[in-house]
C-alpha positions in Angstrom: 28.0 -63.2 -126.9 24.7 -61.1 -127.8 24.2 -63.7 -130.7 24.3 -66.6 -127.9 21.4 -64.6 -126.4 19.5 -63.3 -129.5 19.4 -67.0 -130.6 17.8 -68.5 -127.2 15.9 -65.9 -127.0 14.2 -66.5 -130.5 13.9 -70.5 -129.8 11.7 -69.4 -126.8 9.7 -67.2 -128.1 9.0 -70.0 -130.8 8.2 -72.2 -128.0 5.9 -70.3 -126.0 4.1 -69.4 -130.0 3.7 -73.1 -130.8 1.9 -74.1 -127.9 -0.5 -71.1 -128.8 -1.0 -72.8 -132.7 1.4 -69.8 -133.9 5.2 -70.1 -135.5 7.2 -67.2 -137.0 7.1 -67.2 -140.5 10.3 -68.2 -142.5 12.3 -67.9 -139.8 14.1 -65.2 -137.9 14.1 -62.2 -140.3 10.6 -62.2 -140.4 9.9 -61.9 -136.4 7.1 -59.8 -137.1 5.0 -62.5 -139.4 3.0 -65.5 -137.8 1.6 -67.9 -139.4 -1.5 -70.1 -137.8 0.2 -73.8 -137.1 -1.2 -77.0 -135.4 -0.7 -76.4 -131.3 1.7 -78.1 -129.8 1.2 -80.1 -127.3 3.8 -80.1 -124.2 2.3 -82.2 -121.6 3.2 -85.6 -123.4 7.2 -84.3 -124.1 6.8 -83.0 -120.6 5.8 -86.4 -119.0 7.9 -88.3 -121.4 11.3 -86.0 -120.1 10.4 -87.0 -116.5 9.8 -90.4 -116.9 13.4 -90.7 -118.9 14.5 -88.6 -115.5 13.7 -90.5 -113.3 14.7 -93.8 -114.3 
């Protein structure tokens, strides 16, 4: 079950980096690498999931 949690946990934290301009390099084993990557941005997937919400 920790897996479960180590994996969501590690897709968040990749979230909240990418919409700083930052990703984890080469994946998980190297948590403690970042690498500069274009920002994300959120608002338009954001907007987008609501509209497809609502309808």
């Amino acid at each position: 079950m920790i897996d479960k949690y180590n994996l969501e946990l590690y897709r968040i934290i990749d979230l909240l980096l990418k919409d700083k301009g930052f990703k984890i390099k080469e994946g998980y084993e190297h948590y403690d690498e970042l690498e500069k990557t274009q920002k994300e941005d959120f608002k338009n997937y954001a907007k987008k999931l609501l509209r497809e919400l609502n309808n």
